[in-house]
N, C-alpha and C positions, 0 to 999 in steps of 0.2 A: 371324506377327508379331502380336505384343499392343501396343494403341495405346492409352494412359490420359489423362485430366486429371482431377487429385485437387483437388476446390477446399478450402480449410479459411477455416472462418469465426473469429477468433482472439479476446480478447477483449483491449480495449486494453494492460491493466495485464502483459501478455505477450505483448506484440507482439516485442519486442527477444529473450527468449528463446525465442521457437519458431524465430524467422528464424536462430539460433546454429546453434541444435539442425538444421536445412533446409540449411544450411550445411556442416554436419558430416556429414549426409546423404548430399548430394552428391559430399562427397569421397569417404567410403569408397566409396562405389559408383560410381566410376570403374574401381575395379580387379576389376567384377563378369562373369563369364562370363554374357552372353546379353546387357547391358544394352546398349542401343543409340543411347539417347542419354535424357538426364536432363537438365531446363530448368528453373530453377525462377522464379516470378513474384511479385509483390506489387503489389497496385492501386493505381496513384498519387492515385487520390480516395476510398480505401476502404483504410486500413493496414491492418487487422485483417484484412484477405482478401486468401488466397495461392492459387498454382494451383501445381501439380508437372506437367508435360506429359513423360510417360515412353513409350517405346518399349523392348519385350522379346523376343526372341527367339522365346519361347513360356513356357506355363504355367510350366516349368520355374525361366523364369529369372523370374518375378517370386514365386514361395515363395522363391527363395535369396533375394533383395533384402530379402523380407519378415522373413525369417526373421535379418539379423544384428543386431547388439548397436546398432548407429548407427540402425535402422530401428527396434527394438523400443522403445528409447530415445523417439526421437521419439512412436512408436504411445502409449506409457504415460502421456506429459503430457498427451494430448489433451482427455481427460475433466474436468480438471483447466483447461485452458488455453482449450477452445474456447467460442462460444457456441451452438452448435449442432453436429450431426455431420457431419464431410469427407463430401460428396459424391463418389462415386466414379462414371466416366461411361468405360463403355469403347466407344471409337472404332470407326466402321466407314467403311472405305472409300467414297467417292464418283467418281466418272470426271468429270474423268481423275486419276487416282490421286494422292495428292503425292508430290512428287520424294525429297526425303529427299537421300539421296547422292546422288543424280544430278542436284540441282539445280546448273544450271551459275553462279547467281549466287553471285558473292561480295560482303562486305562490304567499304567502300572505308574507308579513314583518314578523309575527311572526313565519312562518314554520321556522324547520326544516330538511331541507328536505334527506329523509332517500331512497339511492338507491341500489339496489338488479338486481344482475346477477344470476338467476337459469337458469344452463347448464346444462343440466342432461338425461343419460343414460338411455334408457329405451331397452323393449325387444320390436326387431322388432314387433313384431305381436300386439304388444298393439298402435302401432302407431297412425291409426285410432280412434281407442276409445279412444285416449288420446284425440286427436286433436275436436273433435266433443263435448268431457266433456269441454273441454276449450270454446270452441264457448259459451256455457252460463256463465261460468264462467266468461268471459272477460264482456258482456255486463253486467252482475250484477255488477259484481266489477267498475265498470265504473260511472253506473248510479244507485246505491245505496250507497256507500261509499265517504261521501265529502273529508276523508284522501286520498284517493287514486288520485295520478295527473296522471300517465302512466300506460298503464298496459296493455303490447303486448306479443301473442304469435309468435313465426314464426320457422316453420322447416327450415334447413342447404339443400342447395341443393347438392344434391347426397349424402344424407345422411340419410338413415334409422331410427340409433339408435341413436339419439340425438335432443331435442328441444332445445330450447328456451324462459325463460320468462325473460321480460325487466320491471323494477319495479322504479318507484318514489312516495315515499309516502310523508306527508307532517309533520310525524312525525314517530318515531319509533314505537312507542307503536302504529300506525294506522293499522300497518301489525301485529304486534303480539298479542297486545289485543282487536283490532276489528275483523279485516280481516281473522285470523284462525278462529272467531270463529261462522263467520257466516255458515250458514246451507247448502249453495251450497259449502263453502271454504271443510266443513266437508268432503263431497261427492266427491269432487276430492282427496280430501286425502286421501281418501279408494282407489281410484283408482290406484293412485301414488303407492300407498303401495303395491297393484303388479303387478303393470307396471314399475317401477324404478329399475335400476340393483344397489341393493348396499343402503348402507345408505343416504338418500337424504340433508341430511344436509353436503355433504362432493362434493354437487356441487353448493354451495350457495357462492355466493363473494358477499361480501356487498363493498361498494365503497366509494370514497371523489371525489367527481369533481374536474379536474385538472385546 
């Protein structure tokens, strides 16, 4: 399986049609052999930046994706529309894996559901100990917090200084007045605090589903 997040940097005066064009994207590629799920995002304090969070089968089925008229479309405005180029970050697994299908949460009618990009810098050498603090961290938060729907770590491959957390909660206030404040949330946050290069709230995009 191919695990992506495509960030695009937009530039105002084309915010309205790339999100058309991300749109139209998405639909054709509903009906894609290998595609495995297609999410698309936009910053609610940052319009002109979007993320795509894709899942592929394999190599195979992201040349077909790449490769049709709805995709190529989009690919051709870019130069044109962005202000700088899509970063492209292909995902690697972290333990314990994330669910995907098998996550046994659902969303209810009354969520709200609250979702979070932490992309963030850290110093190579804390890499390790970041990654092995998350290992419980992710199962707590998993199977202790009924706010919590998603909650995956995954390193960039060939990439040192940078993780990854993917976050869906089922209300705001589930991350910020439960989720910090429980006792393992505390203990990664010491760790964060010096393994992160930089203020850590200045790599957090909170999102609207596209």
């Amino acid at each position: 399986m191919i695990t992506q997040i495509v960030k695009f940097y937009i530039k105002d005066e084309h915010i309205a049609q790339f999100k058309a064009l991300l749109e139209v994207d998405k639909q054709g590629a509903k009906a894609e052999p290998g595609l495995l799920e297609m999410r698309l995002y936009q910053d609610k304090n940052a319009p002109g930046v979007f993320f795509a969070y894709e899942r592929f089968e394999d190599q195979n089925a992201v040349d077909y994706h790449g490769a049709q008229d709805y995709t190529q479309t989009l690919l051709n405005v870019l130069p044109e529309y962005s202000q700088s180029a899509p970063e492209v970050m292909l995902l690697e697994n972290t333990a314990p894996a994330p669910l995907h299908e098998s996550n046994p949460k659902v969303i209810n009618p009354e969520d709200d559901v609250f979702i979070l990009f932490f992309i963030f810098k850290i110093k190579p050498s804390f890499k390790n100990k970041v990654i092995e603090r998350f290992a419980t961290q992710v199962e707590q938060t998993r199977s202790q917090e009924p706010g919590n729907l998603v909650f995956d770590l995954y390193s960039i491959e060939n990439n040192d200084d940078t993780l990854v957390v993917y976050e869906h909660w089922r209300s705001e206030s589930d991350l910020w007045d439960i989720h910090f404040n429980q006792p393992y949330s505390i203990e990664t946050g010491e760790l964060l605090e010096q393994a992160v290069i930089g203020d850590m709230k200045q790599y957090m995009s909170f999102v609207s589903e596209i």
